[in-house]
N, C-alpha and C positions, 0 to 999 in steps of 0.2 A: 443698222442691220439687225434682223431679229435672231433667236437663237437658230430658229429653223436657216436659213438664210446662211449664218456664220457657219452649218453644217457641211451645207452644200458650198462653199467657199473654202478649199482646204487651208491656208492660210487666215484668214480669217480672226477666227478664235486670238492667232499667234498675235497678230499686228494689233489688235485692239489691245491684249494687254502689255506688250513691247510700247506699242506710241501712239497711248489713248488719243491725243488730242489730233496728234496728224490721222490717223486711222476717222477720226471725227469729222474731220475735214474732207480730207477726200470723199467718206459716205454723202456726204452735203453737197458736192460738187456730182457726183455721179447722179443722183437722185433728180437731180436739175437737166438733167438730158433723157434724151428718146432712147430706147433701145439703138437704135437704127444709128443714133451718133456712138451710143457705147461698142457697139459692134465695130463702126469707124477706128475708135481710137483706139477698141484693142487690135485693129488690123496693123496698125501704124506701127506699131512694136515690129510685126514681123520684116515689114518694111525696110528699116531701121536696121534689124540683126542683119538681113541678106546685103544689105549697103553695106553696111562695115565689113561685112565676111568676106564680100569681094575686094572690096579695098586692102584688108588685113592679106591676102593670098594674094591679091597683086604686088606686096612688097611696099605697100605705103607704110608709111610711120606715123604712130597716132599725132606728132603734134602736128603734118602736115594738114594742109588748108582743105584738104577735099575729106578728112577723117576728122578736122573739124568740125565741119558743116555737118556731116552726119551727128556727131556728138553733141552740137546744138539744137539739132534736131531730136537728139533723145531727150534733153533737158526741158525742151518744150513740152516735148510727151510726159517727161513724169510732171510737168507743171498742171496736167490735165488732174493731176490729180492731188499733187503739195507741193507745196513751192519751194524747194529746200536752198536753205543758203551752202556759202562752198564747205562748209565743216562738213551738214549733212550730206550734201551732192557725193563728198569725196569720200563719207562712210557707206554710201550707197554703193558708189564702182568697187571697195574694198569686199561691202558683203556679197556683191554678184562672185568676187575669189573665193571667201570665204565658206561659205553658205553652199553647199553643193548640191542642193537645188534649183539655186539661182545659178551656179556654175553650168550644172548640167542642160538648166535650160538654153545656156547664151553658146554652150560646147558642142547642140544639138546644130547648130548652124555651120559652125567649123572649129574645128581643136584650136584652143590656145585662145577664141574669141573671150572669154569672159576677163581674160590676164588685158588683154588688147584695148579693151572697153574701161577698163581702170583704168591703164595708159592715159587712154585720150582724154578720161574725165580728171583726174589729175590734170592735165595741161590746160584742157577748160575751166577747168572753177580757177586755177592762179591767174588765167589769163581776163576771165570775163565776170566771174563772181566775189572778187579782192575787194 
């Protein structure tokens, strides 16, 4: 990404020097698609939050089978862009708590989603990434 590029990207800047190498990585995977598939996969995201948001408000529990399948489906998605084993996976669900801009953005969907989304990745990576 150039520096013009890392501007317009507001994270950006942060993630190249937090995790050069994965930051490297996914630029090399994204570069290799059309607009028209990056468009795709960042729709998939929203995808994804409204599935779990409904599942989280109907009273599912994240280790259940159907907030599974949604939370497999998220890991596919960041696979679109690094492939994280369960250490990272599981620091990942903790910065969306953390990071209250990742909070904010998964809280945009329904309160309490981003706590929810840790949940289930917890119980995903012990269950699939061990």
């Amino acid at each position: 990404m150039t520096s013009a590029e890392l501007e317009n990207y507001p994270y950006g800047y942060e993630a190249e020097q937090r995790w050069p190498d994965t930051f490297a990585e996914s630029q090399q995977r994204m570069a290799k698609l059309s607009l028209a598939e990056q468009r795709e996969i960042f729709a998939q995201h929203g995808l994804i939050a409204v599935a779990l948001t409904a599942l989280m408000l109907d009273g599912a529990e994240p280790h259940s089978e159907a907030v599974q399948e949604q939370i497999a489906n998220h890991y596919r998605w960041i696979c679109n862009f690094w492939t994280p084993d369960i250490t990272a996976y599981i620091a990942l669900g903790q910065m969306y708590v953390d990071d209250e801009r990742f909070k904010a953005t998964y809280e945009s969907f329904g309160e309490g989603l981003a706590e929810f989304i840790r949940r289930g990745i917890l119980h995903y990576a012990a269950s699939n990434l061990a």
